[in-house]
N, C-alpha and C positions, 0 to 999 in steps of 0.2 A: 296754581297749587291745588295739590287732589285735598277733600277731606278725610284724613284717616283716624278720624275719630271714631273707636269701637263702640264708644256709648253712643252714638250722633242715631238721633230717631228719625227715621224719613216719614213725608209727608206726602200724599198722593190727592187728585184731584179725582172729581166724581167717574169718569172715563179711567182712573188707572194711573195717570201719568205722574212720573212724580216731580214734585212741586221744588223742593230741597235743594237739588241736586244735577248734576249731568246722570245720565247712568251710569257712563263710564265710572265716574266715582262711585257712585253706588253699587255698583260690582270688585273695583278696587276696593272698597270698605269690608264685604263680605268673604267671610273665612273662605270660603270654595269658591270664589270667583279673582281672591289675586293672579292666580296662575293664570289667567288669562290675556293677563298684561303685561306677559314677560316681554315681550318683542316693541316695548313704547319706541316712540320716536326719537328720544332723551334719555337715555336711559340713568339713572340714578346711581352716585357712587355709592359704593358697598361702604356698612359702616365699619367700626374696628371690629367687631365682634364677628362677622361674618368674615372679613378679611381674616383673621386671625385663625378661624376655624377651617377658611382655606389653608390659609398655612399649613394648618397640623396636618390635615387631608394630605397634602403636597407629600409632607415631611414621612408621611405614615408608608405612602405608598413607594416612593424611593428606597425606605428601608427594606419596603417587603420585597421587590426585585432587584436590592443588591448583591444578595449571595447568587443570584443566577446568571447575573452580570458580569462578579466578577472569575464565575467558575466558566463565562464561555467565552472571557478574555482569555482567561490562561490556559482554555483547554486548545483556542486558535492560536494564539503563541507557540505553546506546545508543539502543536500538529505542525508549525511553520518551519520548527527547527528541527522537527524528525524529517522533514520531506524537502526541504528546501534551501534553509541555512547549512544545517546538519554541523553545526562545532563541535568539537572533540570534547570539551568536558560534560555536552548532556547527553550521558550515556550515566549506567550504572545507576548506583544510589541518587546522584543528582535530577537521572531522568525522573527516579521512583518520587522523591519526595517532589518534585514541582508539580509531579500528578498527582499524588497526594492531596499535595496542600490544595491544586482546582478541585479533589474532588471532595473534601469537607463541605465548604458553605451551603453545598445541594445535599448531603449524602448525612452530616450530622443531624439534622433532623427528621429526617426519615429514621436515622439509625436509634435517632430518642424515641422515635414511635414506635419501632419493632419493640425496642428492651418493654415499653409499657404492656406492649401487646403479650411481651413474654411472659410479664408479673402477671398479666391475667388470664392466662393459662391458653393464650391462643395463638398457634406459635405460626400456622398456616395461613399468615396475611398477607397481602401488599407488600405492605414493605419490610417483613424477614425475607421476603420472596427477594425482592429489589435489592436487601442489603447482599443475601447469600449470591445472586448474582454478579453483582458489581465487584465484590470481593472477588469471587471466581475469576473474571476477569484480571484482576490486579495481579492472583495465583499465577496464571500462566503467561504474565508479561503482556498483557492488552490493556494496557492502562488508557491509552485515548479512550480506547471502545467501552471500558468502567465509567470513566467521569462521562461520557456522551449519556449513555445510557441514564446513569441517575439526572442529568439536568434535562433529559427530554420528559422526565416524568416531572420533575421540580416546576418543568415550563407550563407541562399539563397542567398539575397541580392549582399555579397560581392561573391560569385562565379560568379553571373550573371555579376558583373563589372570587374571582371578578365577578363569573356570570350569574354565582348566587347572592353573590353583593347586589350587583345591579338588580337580580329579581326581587330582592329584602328592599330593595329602595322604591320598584313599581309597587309591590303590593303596600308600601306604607304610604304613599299616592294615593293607591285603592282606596287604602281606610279612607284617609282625610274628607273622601268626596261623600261618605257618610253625612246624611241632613241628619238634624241633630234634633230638631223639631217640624211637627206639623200644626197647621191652623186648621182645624177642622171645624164644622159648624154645627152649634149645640144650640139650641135653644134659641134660633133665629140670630145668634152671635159667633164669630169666629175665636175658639178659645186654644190656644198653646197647648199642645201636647206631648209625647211621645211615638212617634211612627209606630212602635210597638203596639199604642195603644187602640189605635185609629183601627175599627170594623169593616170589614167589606159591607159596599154600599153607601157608607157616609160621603156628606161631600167635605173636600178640604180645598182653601186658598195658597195659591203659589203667588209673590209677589214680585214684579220686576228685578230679576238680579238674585234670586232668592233659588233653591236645588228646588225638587220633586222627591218627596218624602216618601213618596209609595206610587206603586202601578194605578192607573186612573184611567177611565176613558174623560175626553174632552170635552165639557161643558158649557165652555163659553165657546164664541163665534170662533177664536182661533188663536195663534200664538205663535213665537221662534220662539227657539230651543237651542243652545250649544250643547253637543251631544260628544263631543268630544272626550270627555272621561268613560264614555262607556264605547266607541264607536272607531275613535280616533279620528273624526272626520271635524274639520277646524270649519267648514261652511255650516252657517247657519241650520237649522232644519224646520219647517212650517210643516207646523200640524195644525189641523180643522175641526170642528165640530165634529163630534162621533169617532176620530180615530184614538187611538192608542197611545198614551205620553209614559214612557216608563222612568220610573225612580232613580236619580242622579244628573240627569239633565239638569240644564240649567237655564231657568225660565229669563229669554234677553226684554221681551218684547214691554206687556203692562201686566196687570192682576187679571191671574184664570183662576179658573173655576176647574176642578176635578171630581169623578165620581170614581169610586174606590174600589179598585176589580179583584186585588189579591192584599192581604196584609201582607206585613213587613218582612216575615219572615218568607214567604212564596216572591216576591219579587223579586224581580230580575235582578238587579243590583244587590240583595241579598244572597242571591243563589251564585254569580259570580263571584262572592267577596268567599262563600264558602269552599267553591272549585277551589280558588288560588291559595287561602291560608292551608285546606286542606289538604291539597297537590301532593307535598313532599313524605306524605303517613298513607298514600295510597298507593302499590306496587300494581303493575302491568304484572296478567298472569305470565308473559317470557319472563317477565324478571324474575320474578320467583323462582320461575322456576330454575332459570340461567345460575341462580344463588343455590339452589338445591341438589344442583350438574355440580358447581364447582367446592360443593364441601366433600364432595367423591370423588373427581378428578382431578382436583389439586392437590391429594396425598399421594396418588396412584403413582402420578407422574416423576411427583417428589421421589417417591422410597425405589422407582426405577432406575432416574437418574443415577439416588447413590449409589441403585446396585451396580450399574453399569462404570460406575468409578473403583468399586472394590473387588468385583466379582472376577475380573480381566486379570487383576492381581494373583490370584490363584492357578489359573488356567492358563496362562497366555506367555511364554517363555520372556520375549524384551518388550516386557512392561513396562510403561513409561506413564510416568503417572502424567504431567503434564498436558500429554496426550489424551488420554481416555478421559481427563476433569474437560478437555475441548468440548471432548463427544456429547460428555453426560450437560455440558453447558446449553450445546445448541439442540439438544436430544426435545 
């Protein structure tokens, strides 16, 4: 049985080693060093509160891919009986409303985010763009090709919120692997600190199982390190006298010694934790400008299209409206 006693003080012998414990506990014990033991040989049943929180997870995520689910049951139903069954009553109104009804669960919330985008005076989005198509669609009798279209963007949609999920889930990983204190040596004594606070040049103490509070060159004779949170690399890593131990490592071996090359703020685990929270408030100059392109070429196109649906009207002796909304659709 491991100890997981958060209060539990460990004890070390003159060389380092510690007296207490396995290490393996002594790393299980330690806030940034559980994840290390996901993979035990036994693994441990989850208790209710974590089952339970799977549940929701389960429950949350089924809801959120049901309407996409079930608008591409009935949009392949659909397609199955125009092309293949082909019965006599789904024609007409029947054919309209069963595409209809696949193309709500995708196409209603989109169509709630056009109307807000309308109340806020921004009519040239996404999805007025999506809704005025798919409609168009619906106009000239291409109901598959309506509901297809909005659920390949609904599909898109929920990939892209997975993949910012999952990015919200690595960088709150990041944090955690934040040391939370340094031992730095004052006065011939090692005293508790803040990383913040700790000078370039001080020495500070890393203890068996315990993170790297800050960038340091190596001072004792040597060490392993799992570098894994910053590196991805699960093999150990030895570093020597004189090389370079950088901040979030995680010290496996006994008690070193570091001498202090950058405060907390220039350190590499600092400056990556800044890339990442920072990423999504910084645009690539294409993007901008790509956004800069399309506040002018997405009216241009729009006010052509209409004119090309209304202008023919005038001009054009067998006009056929059906027709020309085709052109100005795929225009």
């Amino acid at each position: 049985m491991k100890n997981t006693d958060p209060n539990h003080v460990h004890t070390y012998d003159a060389q380092g080693r510690i007296t207490c414990c396995t290490l393996e506990e002594k790393i299980y014990t330690d806030a940034g060093g559980k994840r290390l033991l996901h993979e035990e040989e036994h693994e441990e049943e989850p208790d209710d509160k974590e089952q339970g929180q799977a549940d929701i997870k389960g429950k949350s995520a089924i809801i959120k891919y049901l309407p996409a689910l079930i608008s591409l049951m009935m949009l392949l139903i659909g397609i199955a009986l125009d092309n293949y069954v082909k019965p006599a009553f789904f024609t007409g109104y029947i054919r309209f409303a069963w595409y209809a009804v696949a193309y709500l669960p995708v196409g209603f919330p989109v169509m709630k985010e056009g109307w807000d985008a309308l109340l806020g005076k921004e009519f040239f989005t996404e999805f007025t763009l999506m809704v005025l198509a798919t409609i168009g669609a619906f106009a000239i009798g291409q109901y598959p090709e309506g509901v297809a279209v909005m659920l390949f963007y609904a599909i898109g949609e929920l990939f892209q919120s997975a993949a910012v999920r999952k990015a919200k889930g690595n960088i709150k990983a990041l944090l955690d692997i934040r040391p939370d204190a340094a031992s730095v040596l004052k006065d011939n004594k090692y005293i508790e600190t803040k990383p913040e606070n700790v000078s370039v040049g001080e020495t500070i103490q890393v203890k068996s199982g315990e993170k790297v509070p800050l960038d340091g060159q190596m001072l004792s004779v040597g060490g392993s390190f799992n570098t894994a949170a910053l590196t991805g690399e699960s093999k150990p890593k030895s570093i020597y006298k004189g090389e370079q131990v950088l901040a979030g490592m995680l010290n496996l071996d006994k008690v070193i010694e570091l001498k202090v090359t950058k405060k907390f703020a220039d350190s590499s685990l600092a400056r990556i934790l800044d890339m990442v929270q920072n990423a999504t408030t910084r645009k690539a100059k294409t993007e901008l400008l790509i956004r800069r392109f399309a506040k002018i070429y997405t009216p241009i196109v729009f006010f052509l299209a209409v004119a090309l649906v209304l202008i023919p009207y005038f001009i054009v002796g067998d006009y056929l409206f059906t027709q020309w909304l085709y052109r100005a659709l795929v225009f």
